[in-house]
N, C-alpha and C positions, 0 to 999 in steps of 0.2 A: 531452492524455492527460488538459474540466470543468474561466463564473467557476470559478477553481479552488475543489473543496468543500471546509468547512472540518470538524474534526470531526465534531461532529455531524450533517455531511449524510451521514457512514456510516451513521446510525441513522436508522429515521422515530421520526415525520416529520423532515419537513427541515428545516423553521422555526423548530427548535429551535438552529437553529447557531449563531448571534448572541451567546446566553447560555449556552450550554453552554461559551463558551470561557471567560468571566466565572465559570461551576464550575471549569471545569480552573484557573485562577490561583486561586482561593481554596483547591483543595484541596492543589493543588500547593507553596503557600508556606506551610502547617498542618505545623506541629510535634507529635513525641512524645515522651514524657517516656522512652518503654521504650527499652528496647535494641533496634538492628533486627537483623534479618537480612539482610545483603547479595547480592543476586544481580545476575548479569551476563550480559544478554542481546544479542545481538548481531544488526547490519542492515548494508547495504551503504549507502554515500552515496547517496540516491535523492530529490530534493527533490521533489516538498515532504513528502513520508514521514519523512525521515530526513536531518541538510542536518550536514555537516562535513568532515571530512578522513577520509581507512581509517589506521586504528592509534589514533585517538585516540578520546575519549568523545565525547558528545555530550547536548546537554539541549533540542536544536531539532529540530522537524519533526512534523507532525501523529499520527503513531505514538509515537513517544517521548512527546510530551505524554499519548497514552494510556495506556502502561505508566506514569507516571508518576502517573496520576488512579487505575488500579485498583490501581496499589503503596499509597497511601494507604489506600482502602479496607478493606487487611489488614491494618493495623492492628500495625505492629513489623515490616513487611517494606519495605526500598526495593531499587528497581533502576536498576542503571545500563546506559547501551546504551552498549555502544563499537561500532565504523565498521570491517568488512573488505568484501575483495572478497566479493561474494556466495556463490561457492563455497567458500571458506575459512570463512564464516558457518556454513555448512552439515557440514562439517567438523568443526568445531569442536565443534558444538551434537552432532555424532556422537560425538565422543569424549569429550563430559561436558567439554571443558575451556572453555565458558562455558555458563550454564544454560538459556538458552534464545534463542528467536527472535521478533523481534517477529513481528505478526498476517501471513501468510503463505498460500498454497494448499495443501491437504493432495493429496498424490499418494501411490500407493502403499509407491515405493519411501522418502521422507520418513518413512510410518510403521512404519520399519525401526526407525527408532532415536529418533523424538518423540513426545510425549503433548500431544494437541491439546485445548486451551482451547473452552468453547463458540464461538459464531458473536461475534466481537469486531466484526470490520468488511466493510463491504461493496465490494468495487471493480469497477469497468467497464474494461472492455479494450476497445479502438478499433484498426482501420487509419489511418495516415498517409498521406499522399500528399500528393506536388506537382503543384499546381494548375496547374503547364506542361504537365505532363503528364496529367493530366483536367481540360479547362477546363471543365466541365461539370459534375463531382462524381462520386462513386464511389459507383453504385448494386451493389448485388449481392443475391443471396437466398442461394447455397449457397458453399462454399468452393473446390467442383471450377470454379467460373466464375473465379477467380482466381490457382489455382493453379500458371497458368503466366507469372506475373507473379515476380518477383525479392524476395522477403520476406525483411526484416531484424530480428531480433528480439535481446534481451538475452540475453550470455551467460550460462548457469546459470538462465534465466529461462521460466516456463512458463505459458503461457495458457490453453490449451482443444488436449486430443487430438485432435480430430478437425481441427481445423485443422493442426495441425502433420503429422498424417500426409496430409492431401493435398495441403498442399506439397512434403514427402519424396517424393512418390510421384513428383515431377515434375523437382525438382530441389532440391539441397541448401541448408539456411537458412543466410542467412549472418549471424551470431554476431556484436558486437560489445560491447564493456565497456561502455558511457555510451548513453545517448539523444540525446545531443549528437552522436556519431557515427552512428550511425542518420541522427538526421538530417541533416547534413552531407551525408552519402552520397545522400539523398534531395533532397539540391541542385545536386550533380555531377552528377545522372541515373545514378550506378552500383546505384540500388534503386530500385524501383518502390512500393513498400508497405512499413510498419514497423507493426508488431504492438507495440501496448506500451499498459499502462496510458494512459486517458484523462487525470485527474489529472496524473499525467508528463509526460504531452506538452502538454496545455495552460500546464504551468509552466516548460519549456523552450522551446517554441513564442514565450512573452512574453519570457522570459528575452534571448531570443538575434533577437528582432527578426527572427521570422521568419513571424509571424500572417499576413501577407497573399502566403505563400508555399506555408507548410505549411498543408494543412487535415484537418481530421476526417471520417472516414467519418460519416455521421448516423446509420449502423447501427450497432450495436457487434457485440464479436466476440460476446461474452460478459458477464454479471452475475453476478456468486458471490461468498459469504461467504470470510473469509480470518480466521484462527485465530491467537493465538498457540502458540506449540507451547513445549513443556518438554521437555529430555533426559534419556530415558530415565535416564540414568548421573549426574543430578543430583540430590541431596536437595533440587530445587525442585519436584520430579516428586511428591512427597510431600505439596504442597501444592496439588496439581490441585483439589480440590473448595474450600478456600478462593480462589482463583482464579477462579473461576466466579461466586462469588458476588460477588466482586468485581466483576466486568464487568457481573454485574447492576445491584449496586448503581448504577454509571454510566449504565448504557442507565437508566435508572429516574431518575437526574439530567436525563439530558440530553432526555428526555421531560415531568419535569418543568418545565425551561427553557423548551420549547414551548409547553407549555400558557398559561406566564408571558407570553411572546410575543404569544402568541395571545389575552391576555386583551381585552375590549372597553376595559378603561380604561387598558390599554399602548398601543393602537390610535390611529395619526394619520391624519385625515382626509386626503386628496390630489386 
């Protein structure tokens, strides 16, 4: 579910990843003299995004490293992520009782009750499949070609409409909490396909010793931007245009990085 990418390959270019993490610990470990304002934004355990225990905080995983780079930015604001189930995140972030959500899909009914941050990060979504059961590879062009194949996706978790309604149309998805389980299930043979971030699965796939088992569709489902979002019912919702400029100021680092990168006198011969 993608070498897994490291921040910066959310941004272009790519090549800036190297040193854009070398920005995130220098900014990360910079002190302020003011008093902050504390907000408390919430994710589910989902590595490499988000990597701890549900109920407790957390200061690991390539999304937290980012709210942590644009909390700096603003200069007397920090955030902290703590770890629930994902629906409970969502919950939550509904009734103002934490302020917000790391970078996320904006869907209708979400913007019920959040106020969405510019384009913060970019993610690709991927089919799974076991390689016993395509020894060949998983070609496809439309979604009605697969749709009567056994699709397992995260529960509370949403990729692309039009894929999910052409599975519905066929037979019901079946839901499961982890990607761990997904794929397990895609080891058993009781699912055919797993719908889930590339990133994810390529870090579970290595995780669990299952690379020359599980593989990656080469097509993806999807490519789309993913937002932090603010609750409506938060006085962080008030802080949306400082926010923004924050995540500028970072794409603006970590574009910088690249360029560093990419100079001729950083450059080794091979």
């Amino acid at each position: 579910m993608r070498e897994l990418p490291t921040f910066a390959a959310c941004f272009r270019p790519v090549k800036a990843k190297i040193c854009f993490f070398c920005v995130l610990l220098i900014a990360c470990c910079s002190t302020a003299a003011e008093t902050k304002s504390h907000f408390t934004f919430c994710y589910d355990p989902y590595p490499p995004f988000a990597m701890g225990n549900e109920g407790e905080y957390t200061e690991h995983g390539l999304k937290v490293a980012l709210a942590e780079a644009v909390a700096t930015k603003m200069h007397g604001v920090e955030i902290r992520v703590r770890l629930y189930p994902w629906k409970r995140c969502q919950e939550l972030a509904r009734r103002g009782e934490v302020d917000g959500i790391l970078p996320l899909f904006k869907t209708p009914e979400r913007e019920k009750y959040l106020l969405y941050s510019d384009a913060s990060w970019q993610q690709q979504s991927s089919f799974w499949f076991n390689k016993r059961k395509f020894p060949s590879g998983l070609s496809w062009s439309y979604f009605d070609e697969l749709s009567h194949l056994r699709l397992g996706m995260l529960r509370g978790g949403f990729i692309n409409q039009n894929m999910e309604a052409a599975f519905e149309a066929k037979a019901s998805i079946h839901r499961a909490g982890s990607v761990k389980q997904l794929f397990a299930m895609l080891m058993a043979d009781n699912l055919d396909l797993v719908a889930v971030d590339s990133s994810v699965g390529q870090y579970v796939t290595r995780r669990e010793h299952w690379m020359e088992d599980i593989r990656q569709a080469q097509k993806p489902i999807d490519e789309k931007d993913a937002y932090f979002a603010l609750s409506k019912k938060s006085a962080a919702a008030q802080l949306l245009p400082q926010f923004n400029d924050a995540i500028t100021a970072v794409k603006e680092d970590a574009l910088q990085a690249g360029r560093a990168v990419q100079s001729p006198r950083n450059r080794q011969s091979h």
